[in-house]
C-alpha positions in Angstrom: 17.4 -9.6 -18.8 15.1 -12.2 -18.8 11.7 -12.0 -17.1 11.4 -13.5 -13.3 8.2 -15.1 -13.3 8.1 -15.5 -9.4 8.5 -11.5 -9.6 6.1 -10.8 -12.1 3.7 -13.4 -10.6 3.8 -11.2 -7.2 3.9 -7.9 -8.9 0.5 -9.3 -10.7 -1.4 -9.8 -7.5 0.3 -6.7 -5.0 -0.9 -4.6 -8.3 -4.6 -6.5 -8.0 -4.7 -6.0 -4.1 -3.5 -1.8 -4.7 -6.9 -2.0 -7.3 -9.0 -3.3 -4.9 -7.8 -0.7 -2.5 -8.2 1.6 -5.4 -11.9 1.0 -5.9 -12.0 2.0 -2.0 -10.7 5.2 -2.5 -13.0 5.9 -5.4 -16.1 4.7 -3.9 -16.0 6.5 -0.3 -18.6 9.4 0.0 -17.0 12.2 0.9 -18.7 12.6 4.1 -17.4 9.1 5.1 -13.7 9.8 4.6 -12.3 10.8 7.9 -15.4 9.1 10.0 -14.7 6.6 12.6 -16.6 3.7 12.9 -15.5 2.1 15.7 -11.8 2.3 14.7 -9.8 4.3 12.4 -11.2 7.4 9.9 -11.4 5.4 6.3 -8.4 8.5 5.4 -5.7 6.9 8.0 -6.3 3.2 6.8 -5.8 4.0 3.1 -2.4 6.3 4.8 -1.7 3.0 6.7 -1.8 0.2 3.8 -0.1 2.7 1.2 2.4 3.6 3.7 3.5 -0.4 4.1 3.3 -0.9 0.6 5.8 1.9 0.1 8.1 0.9 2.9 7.9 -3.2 1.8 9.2 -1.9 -1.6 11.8 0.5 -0.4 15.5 -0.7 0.2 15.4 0.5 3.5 14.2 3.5 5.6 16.2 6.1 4.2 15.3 5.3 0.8 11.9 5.3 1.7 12.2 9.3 3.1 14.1 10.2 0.1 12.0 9.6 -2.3 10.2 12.7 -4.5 6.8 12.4 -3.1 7.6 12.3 0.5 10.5 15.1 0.3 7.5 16.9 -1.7 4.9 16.2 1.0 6.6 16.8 4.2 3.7 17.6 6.1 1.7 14.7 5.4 4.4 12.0 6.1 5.5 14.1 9.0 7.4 12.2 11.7 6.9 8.9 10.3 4.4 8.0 12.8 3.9 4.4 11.0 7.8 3.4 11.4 7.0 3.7 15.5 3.5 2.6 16.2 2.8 5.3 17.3 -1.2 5.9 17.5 -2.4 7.3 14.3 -3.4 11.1 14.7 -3.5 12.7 11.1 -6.2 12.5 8.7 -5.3 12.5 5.0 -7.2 14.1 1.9 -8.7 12.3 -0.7 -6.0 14.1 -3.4 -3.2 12.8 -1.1 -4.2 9.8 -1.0 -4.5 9.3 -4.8 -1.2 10.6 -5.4 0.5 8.1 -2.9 -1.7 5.2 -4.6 0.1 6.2 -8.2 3.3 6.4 -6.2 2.7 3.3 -4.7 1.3 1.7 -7.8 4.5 2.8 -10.4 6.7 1.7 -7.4 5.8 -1.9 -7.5 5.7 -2.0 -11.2 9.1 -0.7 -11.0 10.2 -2.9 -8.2 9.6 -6.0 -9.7 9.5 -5.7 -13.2 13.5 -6.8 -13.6 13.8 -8.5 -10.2 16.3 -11.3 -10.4 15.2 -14.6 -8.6 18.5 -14.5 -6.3 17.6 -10.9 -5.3 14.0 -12.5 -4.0 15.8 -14.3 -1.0 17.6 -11.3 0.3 17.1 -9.4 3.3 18.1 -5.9 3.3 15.6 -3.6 5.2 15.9 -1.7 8.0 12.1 -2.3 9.1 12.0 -6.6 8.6 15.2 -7.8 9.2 14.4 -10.9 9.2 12.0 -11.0 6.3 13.3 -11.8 2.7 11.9 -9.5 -0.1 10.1 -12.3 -1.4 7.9 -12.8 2.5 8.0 -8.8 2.7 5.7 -8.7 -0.7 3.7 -11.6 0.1 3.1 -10.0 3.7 2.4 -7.1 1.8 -0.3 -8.5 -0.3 -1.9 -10.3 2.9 -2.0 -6.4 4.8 -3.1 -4.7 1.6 -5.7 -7.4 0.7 -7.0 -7.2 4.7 -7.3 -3.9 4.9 -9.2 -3.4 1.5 -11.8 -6.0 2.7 -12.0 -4.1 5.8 -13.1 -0.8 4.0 -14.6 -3.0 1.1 -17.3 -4.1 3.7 -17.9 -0.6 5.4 -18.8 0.7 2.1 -21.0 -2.1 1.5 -22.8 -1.5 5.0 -22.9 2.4 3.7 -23.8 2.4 0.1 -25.1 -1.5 -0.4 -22.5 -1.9 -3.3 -20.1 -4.9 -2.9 -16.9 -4.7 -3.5 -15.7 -5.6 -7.4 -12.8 -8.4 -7.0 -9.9 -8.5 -9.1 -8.3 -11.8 -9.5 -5.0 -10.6 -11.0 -2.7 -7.1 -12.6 -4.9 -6.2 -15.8 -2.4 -6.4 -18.5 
């Protein structure tokens, strides 16, 4: 199959926006992980972006439950809090979270890697019906890439350190 450059140019920059988040993850001090700061512990936004990365990528809800790491991790996905909007309650551990950014991470390599440009226009989820799979990953790069500046600039009020930017997928 030949290579969809549309696909492979939004895998390139949903991969960048997961390393950004990435570099979050690795750079939190542990005492700073489930703190609030005025809004949500750094554990429950890391949850939240991988969580819509993982649904944006998903065919539709129950795709998204059946996969291996949420059948394996019951207790941490729970009742799908994030499909209702309901308030956030849970706080996540810094293991967790790692695995579900390799999850995440494989999933949109996977996703897009033989995505055929027709398939880009379709709209099959159960969460944005009215979104195509193209606007679902570009709206998913957009919520990513917000909420890894958001914890990109509390680390930097914390440890000093700006966040490192990363323009596009290392190949």
């Amino acid at each position: 199959m030949e290579e969809n450059v549309i696909a492979q140019n939004i895998k390139s920059q949903l991969i960048a926006c997961l390393e950004m988040l990435k570099d979050c993850i690795d750079r939190c001090p542990e005492n700073e992980w489930n703190q609030r700061h005025n809004d949500y512990p750094f554990s429950q936004v890391l949850f939240h972006a991988l969580f819509d990365c993982d649904l944006n990528m998903s065919k539709n809800e129950k795709d998204l439950k059946s996969q291996k790491l949420h059948e394996e991790n019951r207790m941490e996905f729970g009742d799908y809090e994030e499909l209702e909007g309901k308030i956030a309650a849970k706080v996540y551990t810094r293991d967790f979270i790692g695995k579900y950014y390799i999850h995440c991470f494989n999933k949109i390599a996977s996703t897009l890697s033989l995505l055929p440009n027709n398939e880009l226009l379709e709209t099959n989820s159960d969460y944005y019906k009215s979104m195509t799979k193209m606007e679902r990953y570009i709206n998913t790069i957009r919520h990513t890439q917000h909420h890894a500046a958001q914890l990109g600039l509390r680390l930097q009020l914390i440890t000093g350190k700006e966040m490192e930017w990363v323009g596009r997928e290392e190949q």
